[in-house]
N, CA, C and O atoms as a GROMACS GRO file, in nm:
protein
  424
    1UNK      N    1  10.123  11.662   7.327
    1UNK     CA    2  10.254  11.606   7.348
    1UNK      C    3  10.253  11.492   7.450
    1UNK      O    4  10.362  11.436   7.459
    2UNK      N    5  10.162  11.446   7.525
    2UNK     CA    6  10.090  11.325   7.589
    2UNK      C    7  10.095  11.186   7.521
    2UNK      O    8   9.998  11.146   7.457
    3UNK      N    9  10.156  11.148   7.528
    3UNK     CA   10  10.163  10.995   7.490
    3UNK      C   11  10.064  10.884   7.584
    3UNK      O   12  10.075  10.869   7.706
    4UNK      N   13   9.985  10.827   7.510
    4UNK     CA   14   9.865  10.729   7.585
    4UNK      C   15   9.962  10.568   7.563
    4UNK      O   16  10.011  10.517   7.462
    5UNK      N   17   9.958  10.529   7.696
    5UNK     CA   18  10.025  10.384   7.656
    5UNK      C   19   9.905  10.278   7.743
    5UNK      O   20   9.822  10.318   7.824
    6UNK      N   21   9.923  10.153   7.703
    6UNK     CA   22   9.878  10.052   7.797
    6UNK      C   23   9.715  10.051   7.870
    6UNK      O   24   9.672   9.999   7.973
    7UNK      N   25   9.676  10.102   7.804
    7UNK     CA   26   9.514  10.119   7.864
    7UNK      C   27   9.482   9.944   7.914
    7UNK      O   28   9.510   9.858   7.830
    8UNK      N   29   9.437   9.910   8.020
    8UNK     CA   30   9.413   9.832   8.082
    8UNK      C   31   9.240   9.838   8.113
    8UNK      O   32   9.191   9.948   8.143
    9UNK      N   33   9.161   9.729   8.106
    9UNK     CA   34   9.042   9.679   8.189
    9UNK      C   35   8.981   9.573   8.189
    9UNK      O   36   8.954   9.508   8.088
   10UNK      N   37   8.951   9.541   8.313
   10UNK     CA   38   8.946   9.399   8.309
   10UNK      C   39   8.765   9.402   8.412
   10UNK      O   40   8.730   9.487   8.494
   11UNK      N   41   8.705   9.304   8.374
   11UNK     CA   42   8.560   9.292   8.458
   11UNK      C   43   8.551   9.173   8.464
   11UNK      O   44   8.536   9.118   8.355
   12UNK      N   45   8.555   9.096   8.570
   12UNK     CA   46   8.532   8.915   8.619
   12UNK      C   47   8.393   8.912   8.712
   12UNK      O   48   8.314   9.005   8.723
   13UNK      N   49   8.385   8.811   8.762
   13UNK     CA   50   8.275   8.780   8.846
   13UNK      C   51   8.300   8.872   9.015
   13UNK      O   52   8.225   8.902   9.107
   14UNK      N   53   8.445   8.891   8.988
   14UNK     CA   54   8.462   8.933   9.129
   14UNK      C   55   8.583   9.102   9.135
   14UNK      O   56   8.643   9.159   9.226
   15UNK      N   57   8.574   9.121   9.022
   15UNK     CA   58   8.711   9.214   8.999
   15UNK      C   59   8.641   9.292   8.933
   15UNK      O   60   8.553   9.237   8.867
   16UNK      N   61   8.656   9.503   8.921
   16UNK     CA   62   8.679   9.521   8.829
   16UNK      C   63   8.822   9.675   8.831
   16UNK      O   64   8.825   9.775   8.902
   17UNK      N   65   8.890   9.641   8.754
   17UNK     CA   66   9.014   9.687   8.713
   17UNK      C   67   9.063   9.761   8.580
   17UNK      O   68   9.057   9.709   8.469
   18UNK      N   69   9.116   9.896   8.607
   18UNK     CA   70   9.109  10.004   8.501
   18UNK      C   71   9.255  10.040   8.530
   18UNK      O   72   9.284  10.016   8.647
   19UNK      N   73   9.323  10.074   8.480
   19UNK     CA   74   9.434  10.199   8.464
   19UNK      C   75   9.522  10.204   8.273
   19UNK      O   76   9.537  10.138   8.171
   20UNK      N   77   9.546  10.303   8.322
   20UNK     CA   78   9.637  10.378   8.159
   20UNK      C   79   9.760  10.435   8.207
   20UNK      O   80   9.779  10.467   8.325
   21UNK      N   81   9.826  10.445   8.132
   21UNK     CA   82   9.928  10.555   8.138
   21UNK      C   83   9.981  10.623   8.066
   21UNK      O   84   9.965  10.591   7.948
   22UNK      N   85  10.079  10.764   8.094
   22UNK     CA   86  10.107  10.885   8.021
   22UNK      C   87  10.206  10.900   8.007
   22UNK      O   88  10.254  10.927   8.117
   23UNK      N   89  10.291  10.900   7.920
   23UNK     CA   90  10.442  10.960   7.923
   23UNK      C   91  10.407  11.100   7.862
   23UNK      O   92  10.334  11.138   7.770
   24UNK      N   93  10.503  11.171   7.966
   24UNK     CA   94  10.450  11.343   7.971
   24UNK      C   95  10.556  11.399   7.908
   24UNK      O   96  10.658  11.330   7.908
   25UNK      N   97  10.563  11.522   7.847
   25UNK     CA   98  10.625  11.626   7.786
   25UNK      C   99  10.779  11.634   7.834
   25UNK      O  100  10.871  11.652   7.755
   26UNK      N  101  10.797  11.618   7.988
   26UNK     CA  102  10.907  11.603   8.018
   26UNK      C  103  10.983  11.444   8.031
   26UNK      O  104  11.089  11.437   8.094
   27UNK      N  105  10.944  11.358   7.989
   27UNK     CA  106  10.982  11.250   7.974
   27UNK      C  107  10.961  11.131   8.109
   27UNK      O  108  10.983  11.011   8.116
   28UNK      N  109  10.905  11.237   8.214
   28UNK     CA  110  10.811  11.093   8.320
   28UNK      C  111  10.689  11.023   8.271
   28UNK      O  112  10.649  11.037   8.155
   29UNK      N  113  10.637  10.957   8.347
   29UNK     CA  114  10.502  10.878   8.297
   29UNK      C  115  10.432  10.887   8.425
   29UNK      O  116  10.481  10.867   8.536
   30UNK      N  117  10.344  10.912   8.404
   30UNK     CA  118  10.196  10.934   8.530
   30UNK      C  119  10.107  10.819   8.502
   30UNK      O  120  10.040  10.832   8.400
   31UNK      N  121  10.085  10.676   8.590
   31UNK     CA  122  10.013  10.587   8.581
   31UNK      C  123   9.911  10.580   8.656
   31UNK      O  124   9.924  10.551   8.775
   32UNK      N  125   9.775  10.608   8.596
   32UNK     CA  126   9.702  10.682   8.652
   32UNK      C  127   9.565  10.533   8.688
   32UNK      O  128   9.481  10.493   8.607
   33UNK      N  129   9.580  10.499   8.785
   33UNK     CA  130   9.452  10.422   8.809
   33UNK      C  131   9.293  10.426   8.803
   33UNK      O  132   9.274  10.543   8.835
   34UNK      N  133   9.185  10.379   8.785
   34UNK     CA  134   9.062  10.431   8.759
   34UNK      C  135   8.990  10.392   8.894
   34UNK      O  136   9.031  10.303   8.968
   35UNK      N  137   8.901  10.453   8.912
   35UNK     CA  138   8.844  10.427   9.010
   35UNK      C  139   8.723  10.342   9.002
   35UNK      O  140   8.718  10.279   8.897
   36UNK      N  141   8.630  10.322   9.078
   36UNK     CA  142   8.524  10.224   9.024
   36UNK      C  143   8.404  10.280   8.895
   36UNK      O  144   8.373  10.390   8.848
   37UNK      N  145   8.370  10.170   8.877
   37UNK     CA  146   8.242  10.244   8.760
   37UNK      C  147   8.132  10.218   8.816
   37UNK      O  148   8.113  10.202   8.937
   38UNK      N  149   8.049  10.212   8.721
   38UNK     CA  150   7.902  10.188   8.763
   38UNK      C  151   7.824  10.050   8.780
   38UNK      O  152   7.703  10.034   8.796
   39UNK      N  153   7.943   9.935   8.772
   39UNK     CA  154   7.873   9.815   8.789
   39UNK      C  155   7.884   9.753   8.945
   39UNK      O  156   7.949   9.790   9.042
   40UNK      N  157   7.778   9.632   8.921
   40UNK     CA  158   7.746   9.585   9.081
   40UNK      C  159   7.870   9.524   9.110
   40UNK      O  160   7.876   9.488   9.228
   41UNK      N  161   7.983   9.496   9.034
   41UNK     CA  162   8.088   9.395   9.061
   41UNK      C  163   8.182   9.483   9.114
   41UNK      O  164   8.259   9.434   9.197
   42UNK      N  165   8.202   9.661   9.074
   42UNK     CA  166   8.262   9.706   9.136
   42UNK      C  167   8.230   9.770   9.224
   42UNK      O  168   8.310   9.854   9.263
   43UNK      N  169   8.081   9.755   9.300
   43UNK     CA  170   8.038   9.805   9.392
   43UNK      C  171   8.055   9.705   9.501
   43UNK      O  172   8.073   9.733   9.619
   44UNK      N  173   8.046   9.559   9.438
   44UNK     CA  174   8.077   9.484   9.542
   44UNK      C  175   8.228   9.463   9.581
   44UNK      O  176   8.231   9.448   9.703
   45UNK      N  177   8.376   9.455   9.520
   45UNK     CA  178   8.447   9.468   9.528
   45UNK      C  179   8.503   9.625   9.612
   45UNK      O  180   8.600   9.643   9.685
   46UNK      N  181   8.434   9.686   9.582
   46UNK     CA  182   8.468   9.815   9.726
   46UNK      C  183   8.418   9.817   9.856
   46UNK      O  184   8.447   9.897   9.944
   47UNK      N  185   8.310   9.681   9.865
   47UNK     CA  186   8.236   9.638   9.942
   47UNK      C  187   8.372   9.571  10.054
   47UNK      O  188   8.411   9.621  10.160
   48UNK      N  189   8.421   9.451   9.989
   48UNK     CA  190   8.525   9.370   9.998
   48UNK      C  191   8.646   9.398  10.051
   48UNK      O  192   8.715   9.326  10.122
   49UNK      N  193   8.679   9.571   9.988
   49UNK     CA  194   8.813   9.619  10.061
   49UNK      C  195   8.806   9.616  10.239
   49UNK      O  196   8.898   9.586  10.315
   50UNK      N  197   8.688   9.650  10.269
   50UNK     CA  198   8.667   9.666  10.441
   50UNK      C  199   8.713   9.508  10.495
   50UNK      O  200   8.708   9.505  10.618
   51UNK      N  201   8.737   9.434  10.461
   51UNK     CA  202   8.725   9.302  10.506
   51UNK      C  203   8.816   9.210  10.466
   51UNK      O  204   8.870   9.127  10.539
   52UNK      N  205   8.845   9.233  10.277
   52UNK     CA  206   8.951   9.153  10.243
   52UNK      C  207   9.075   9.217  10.194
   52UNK      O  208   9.069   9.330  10.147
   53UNK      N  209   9.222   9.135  10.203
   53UNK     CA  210   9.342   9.174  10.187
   53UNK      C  211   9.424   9.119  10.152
   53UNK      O  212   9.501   9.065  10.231
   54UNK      N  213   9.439   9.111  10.008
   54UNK     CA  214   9.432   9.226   9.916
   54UNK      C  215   9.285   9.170   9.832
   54UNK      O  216   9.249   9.053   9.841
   55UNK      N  217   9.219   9.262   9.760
   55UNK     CA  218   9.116   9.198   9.673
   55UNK      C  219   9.212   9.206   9.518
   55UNK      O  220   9.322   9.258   9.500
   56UNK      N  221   9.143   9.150   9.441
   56UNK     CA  222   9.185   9.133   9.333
   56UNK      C  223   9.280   9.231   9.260
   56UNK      O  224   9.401   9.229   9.235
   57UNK      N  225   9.157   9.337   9.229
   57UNK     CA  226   9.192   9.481   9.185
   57UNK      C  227   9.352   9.502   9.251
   57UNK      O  228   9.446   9.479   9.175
   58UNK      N  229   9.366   9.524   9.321
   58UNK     CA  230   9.498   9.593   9.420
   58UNK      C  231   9.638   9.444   9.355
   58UNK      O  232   9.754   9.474   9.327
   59UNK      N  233   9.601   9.342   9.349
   59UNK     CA  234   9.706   9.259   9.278
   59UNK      C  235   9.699   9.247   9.164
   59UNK      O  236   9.767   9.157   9.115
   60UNK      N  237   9.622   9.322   9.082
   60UNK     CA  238   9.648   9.342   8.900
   60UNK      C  239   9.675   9.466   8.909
   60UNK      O  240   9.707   9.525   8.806
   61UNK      N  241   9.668   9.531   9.028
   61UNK     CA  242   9.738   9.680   8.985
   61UNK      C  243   9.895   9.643   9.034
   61UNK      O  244   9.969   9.677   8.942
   62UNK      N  245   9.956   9.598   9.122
   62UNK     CA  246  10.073   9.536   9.131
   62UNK      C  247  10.139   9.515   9.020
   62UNK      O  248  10.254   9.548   8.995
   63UNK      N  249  10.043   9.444   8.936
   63UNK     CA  250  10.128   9.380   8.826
   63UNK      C  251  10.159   9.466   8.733
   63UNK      O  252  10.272   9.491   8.692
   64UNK      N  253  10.041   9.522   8.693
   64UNK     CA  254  10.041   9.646   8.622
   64UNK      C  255  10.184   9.774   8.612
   64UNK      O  256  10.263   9.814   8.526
   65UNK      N  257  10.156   9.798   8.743
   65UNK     CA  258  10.288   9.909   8.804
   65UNK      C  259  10.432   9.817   8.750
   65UNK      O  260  10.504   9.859   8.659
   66UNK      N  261  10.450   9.730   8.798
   66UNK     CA  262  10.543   9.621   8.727
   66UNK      C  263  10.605   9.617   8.621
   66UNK      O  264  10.727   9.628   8.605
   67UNK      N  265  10.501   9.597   8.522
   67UNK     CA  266  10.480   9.568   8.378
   67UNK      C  267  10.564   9.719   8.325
   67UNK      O  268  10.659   9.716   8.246
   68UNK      N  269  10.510   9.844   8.384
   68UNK     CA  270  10.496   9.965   8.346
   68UNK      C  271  10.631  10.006   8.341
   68UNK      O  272  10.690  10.045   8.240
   69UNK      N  273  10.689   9.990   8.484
   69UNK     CA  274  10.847  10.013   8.520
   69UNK      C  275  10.945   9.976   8.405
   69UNK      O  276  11.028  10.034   8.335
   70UNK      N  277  10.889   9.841   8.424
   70UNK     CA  278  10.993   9.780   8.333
   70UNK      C  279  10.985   9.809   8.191
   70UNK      O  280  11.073   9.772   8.113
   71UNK      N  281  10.898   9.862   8.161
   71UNK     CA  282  10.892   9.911   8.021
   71UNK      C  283  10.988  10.072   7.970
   71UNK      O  284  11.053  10.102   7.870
   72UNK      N  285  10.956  10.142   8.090
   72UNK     CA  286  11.017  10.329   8.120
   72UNK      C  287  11.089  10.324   8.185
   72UNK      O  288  11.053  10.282   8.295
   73UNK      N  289  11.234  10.360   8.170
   73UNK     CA  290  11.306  10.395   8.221
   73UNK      C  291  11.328  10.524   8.261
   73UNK      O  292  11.434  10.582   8.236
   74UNK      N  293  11.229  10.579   8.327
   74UNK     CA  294  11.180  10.715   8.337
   74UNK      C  295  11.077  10.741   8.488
   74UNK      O  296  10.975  10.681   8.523
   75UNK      N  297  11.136  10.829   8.540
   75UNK     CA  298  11.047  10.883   8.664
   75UNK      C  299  10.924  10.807   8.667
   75UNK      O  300  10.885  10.764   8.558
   76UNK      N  301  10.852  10.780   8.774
   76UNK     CA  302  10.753  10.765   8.749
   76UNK      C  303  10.633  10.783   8.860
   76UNK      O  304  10.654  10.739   8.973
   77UNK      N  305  10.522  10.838   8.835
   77UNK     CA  306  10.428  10.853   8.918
   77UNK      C  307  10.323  10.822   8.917
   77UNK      O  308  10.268  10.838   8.808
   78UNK      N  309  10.236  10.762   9.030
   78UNK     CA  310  10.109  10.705   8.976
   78UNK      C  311  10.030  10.782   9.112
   78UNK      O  312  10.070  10.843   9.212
   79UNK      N  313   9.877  10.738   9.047
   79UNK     CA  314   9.778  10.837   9.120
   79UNK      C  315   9.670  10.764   9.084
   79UNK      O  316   9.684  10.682   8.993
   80UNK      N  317   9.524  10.781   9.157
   80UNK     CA  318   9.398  10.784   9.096
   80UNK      C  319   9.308  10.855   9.162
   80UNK      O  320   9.359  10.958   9.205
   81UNK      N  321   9.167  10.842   9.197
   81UNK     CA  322   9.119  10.871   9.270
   81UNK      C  323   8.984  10.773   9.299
   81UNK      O  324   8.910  10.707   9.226
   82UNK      N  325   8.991  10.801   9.452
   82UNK     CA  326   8.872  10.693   9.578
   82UNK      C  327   8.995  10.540   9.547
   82UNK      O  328   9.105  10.510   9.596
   83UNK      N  329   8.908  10.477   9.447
   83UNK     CA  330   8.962  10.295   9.437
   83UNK      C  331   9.076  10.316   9.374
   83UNK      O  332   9.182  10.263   9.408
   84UNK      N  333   9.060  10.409   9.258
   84UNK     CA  334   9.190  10.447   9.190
   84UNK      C  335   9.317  10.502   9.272
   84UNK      O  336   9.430  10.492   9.222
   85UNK      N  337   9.300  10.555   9.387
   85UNK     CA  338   9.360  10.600   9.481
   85UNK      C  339   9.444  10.492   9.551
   85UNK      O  340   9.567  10.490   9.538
   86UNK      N  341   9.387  10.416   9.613
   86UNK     CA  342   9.353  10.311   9.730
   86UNK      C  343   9.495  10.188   9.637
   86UNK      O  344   9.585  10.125   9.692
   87UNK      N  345   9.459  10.196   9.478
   87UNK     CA  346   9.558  10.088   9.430
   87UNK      C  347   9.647  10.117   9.360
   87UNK      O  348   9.713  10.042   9.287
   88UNK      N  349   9.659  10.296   9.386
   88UNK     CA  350   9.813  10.349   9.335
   88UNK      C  351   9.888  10.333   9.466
   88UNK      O  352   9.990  10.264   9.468
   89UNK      N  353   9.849  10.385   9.562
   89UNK     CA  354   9.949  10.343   9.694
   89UNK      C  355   9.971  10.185   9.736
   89UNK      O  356  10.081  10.149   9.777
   90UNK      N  357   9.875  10.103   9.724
   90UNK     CA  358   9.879   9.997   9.755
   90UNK      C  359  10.030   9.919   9.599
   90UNK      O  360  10.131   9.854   9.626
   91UNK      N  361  10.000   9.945   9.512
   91UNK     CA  362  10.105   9.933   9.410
   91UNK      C  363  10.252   9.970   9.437
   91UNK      O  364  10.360   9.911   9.437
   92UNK      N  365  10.215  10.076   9.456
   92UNK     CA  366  10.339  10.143   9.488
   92UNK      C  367  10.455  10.116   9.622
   92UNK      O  368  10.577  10.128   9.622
   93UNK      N  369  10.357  10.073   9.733
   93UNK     CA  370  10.422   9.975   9.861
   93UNK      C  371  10.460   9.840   9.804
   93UNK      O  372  10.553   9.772   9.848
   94UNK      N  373  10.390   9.808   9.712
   94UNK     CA  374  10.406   9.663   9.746
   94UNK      C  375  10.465   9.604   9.530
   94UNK      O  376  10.418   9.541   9.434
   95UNK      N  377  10.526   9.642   9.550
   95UNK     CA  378  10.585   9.638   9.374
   95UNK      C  379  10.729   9.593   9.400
   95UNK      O  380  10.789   9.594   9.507
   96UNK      N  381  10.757   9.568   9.324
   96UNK     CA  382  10.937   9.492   9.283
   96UNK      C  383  11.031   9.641   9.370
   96UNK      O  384  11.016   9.759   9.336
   97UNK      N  385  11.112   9.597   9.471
   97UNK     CA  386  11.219   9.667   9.495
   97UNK      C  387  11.282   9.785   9.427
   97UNK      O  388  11.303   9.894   9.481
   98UNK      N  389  11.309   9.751   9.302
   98UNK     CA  390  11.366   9.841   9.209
   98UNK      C  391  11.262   9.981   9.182
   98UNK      O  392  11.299  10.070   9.105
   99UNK      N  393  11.158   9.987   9.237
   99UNK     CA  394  11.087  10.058   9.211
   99UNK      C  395  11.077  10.247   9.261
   99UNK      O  396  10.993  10.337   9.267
  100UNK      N  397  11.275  10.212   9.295
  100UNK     CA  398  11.230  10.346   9.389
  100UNK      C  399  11.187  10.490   9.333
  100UNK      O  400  11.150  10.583   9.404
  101UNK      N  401  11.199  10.493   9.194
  101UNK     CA  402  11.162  10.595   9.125
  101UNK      C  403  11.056  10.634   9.131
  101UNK      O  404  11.026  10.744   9.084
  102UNK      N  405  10.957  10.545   9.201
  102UNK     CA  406  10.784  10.561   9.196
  102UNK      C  407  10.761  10.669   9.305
  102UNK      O  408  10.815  10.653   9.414
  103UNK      N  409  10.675  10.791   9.280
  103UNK     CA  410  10.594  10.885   9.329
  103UNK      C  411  10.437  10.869   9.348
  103UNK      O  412  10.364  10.853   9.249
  104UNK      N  413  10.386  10.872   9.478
  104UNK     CA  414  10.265  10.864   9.490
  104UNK      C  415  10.195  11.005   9.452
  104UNK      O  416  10.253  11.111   9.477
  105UNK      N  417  10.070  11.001   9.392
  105UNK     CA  418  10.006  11.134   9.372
  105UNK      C  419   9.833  11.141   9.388
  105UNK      O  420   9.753  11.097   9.305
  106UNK      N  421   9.793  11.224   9.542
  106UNK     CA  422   9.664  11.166   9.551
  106UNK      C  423   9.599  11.338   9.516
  106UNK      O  424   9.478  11.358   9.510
   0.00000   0.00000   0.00000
């Protein structure tokens, strides 16, 4: 009864960026961020968080959360875990006003 929407990923020279989301049984959506994988771009980009602000990742998850809202008019909560973590809260502070429906979930 899980609905899969919006699967997202993106890999650049300097970025790499994952999330999906769920509209659940009770009619919220859980936007669930990914955390890093196994490449050097996202090893170097977690490298980057100690130092830079914002890196890439964390402003396509912005947009993302964005995109998402405006699509559901429905509760909404996002989560990931480690990087996936790091750019559900960072999303979630820093997203369009209207966003107060958003729930952090670590």
């Amino acid at each position: 009864e899980i609905l899969v929407y919006n699967y997202e990923y993106k890999l650049t020279f300097e970025e790499q960026f994952g999330a999906i989301t769920f509209k659940l049984p009770d009619g919220s959506v859980f936007v669930s961020f990914l955390d890093s994988d196994d490449t050097i771009v996202a090893w170097h980009e977690d490298f980057n968080m100690i130092h830079r602000f914002p890196v890439p990742a964390q402003k396509d998850a912005v947009k993302y959360l964005n995109k998402t809202v405006s699509i559901f008019d429905n509760k909404v909560y996002v989560g990931g875990h480690s990087k996936g973590g790091n750019l559900a809260i960072y999303s979630a502070s820093n997203s369009l006003p209207v966003l107060f429906k958003v729930s952090v979930i670590m």
